[in-house]
C-alpha positions as CSV (number, residue, x, y, z in Angstrom):
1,X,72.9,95.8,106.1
2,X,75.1,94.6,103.0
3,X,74.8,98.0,101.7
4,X,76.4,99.3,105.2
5,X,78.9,97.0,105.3
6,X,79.7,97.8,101.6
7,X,79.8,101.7,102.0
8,X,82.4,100.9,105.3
9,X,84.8,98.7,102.8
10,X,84.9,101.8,100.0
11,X,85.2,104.3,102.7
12,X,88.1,102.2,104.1
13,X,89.3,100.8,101.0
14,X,89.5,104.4,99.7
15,X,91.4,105.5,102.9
16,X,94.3,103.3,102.7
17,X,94.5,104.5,99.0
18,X,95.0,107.7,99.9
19,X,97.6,107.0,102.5
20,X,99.7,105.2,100.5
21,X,99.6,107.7,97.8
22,X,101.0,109.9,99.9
23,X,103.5,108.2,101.6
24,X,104.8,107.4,97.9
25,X,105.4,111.2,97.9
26,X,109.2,111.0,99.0
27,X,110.4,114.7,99.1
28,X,114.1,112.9,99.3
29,X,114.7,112.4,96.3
30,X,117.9,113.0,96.0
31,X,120.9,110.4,94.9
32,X,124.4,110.5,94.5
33,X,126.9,113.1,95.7
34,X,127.0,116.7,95.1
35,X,130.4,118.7,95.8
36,X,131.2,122.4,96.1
37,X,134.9,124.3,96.6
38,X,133.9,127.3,99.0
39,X,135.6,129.8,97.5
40,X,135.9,131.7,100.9
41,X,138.0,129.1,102.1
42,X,139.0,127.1,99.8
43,X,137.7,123.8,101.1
44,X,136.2,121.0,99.2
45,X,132.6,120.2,100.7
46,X,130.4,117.8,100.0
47,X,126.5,116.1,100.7
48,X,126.1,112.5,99.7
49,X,122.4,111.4,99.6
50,X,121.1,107.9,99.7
51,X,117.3,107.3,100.4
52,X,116.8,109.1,103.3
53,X,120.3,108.7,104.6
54,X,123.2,111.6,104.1
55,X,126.8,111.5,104.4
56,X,128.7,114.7,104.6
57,X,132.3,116.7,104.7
58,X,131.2,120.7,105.5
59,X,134.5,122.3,105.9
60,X,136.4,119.8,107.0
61,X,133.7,118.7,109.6
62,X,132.5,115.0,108.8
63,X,129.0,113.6,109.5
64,X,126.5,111.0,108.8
65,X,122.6,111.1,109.7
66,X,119.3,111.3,107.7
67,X,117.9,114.2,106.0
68,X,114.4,115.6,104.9
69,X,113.5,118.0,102.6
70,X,110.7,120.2,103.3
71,X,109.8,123.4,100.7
72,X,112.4,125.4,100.4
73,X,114.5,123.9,104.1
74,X,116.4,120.6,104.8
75,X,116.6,119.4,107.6
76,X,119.4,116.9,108.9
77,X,119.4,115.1,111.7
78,X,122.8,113.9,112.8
79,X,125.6,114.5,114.9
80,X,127.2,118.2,115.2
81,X,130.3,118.0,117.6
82,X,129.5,114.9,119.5
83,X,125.7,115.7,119.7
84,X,122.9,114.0,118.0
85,X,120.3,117.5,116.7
86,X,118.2,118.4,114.1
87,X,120.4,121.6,111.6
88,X,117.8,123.1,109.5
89,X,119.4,125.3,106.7
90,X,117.8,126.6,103.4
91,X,117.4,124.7,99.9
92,X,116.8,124.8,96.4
93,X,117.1,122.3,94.2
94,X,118.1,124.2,90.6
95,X,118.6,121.0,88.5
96,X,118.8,117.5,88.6
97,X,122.5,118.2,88.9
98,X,122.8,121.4,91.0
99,X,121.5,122.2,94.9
100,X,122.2,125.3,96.8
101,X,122.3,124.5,100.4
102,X,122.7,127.3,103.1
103,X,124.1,129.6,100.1
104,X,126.5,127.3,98.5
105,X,126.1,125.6,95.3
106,X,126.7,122.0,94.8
107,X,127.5,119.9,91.6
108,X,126.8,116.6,91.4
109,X,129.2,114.2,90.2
């Protein structure tokens, strides 16, 4: 009986181990802002990322929601045009201080 009882606590023990392990996992880890000029348009744009929360300026079009980063995607939920959605657009992170998001690249500062 003490041995069963044993065996459940490791099992369990072990379990919650593992979930927080990978719940430390945060994919967004990214801090500060990062700015780009679109050269297209000439427009200043910018991302600003704290925990999981983003501020934003894409061509002239302001927003603030939460963000998640998922392979080689972020996703960011906020409101477009007076409606909360999910955006998802492509992403790579180059350097500590340079992202590419939807084809443009942004510089930290």
């Amino acid at each position: 009986m003490k041995k069963n009882v044993f065996m459940i606590f490791v099992i369990l023990t072990s379990a919650v181990l593992i979930l927080l392990l990978v719940s430390c996992g945060d994919s967004n880890n990214l801090k500060g802002k990062y700015i780009a000029i679109d050269e297209q348009y000439g427009i200043e744009s910018f991302y600003e990322f704290s925990g999981e929360n983003i501020t934003f300026n894409i061509h002239g079009l302001p927003g603030v929601g939460i963000y998640k980063i998922m392979d080689d995607k972020i996703i960011i939920t906020a409101n477009f045009s007076g409606t909360a959605r999910a955006e998802t657009y492509s992403f790579e992170k180059v350097s500590d201080k340079v992202i590419i998001i939807d084809g443009l690249e942004f510089t930290k500062k």
